[in-house]
C-alpha positions in Angstrom: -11.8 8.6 13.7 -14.5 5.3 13.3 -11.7 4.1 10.8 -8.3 4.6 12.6 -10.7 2.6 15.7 -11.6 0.1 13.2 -8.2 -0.5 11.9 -7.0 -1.2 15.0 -9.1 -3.2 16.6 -8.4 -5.6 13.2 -4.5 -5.0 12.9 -3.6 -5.0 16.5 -0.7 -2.0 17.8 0.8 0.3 15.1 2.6 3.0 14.1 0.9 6.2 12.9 3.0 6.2 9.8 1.1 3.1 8.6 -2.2 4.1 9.7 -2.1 7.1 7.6 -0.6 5.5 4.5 -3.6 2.3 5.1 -6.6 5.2 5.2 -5.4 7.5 2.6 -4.8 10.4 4.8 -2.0 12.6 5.7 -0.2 12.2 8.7 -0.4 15.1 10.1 -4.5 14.7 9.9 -4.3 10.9 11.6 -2.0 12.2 14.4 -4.4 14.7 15.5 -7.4 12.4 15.7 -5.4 10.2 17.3 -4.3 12.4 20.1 -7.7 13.0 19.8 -8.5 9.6 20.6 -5.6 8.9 22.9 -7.2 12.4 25.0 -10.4 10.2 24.9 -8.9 7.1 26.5 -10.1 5.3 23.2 -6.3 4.2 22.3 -2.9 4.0 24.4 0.3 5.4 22.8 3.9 5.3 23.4 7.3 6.4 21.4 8.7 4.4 18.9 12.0 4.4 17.3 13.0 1.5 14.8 15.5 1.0 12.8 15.1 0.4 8.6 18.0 0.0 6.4 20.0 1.5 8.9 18.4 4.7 9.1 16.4 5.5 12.6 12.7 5.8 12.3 11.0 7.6 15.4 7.1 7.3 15.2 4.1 6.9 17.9 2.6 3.7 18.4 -0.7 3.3 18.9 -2.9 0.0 20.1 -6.8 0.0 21.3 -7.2 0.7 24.9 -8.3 -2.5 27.0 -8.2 -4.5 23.4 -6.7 -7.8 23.5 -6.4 -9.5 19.6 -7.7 -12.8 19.8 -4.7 -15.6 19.2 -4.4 -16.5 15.4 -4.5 -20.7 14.4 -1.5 -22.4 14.2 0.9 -24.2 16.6 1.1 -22.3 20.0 4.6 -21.8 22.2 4.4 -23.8 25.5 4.7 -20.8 27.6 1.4 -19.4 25.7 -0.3 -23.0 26.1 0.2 -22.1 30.1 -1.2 -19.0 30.3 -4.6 -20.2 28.5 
């Protein structure tokens, strides 16, 4: 469970889909220790449904509780420039 924490706190919210196929593990294993988690507090979740190639993908997506990312470089919007 140390890795799915550790992958995303570095890649920000995502879809279990993705975190299973980035750790090598099924996804039936990573949802259960992230409900595990999310029964924990440790990560927030919510449903997902996304559309690829036209077919409809429903998932869970999954971020770090209380975890803001920290801004990447490059040229900022106005409206972010405001908030800082």
């Amino acid at each position: 469970m140390n890795e799915i924490l550790q992958y995303l706190k570095t890649n920000g919210e995502t879809v279990d889909l993705d975190i299973a196929a980035a750790l090598g593990m099924s996804l039936v294993k990573a949802r259960n220790h992230l409900l595990e988690l999310s029964a924990k507090g440790d990560v927030m979740s919510c449903h997902s449904i996304k559309f690829v190639d036209g077919k409809k993908v429903e998932g869970m997506s999954y971020r770090l509780a209380g975890f803001i990312l920290k801004a990447k470089p490059g040229a900022k919007s106005k409206a972010q420039l405001k908030l800082q």
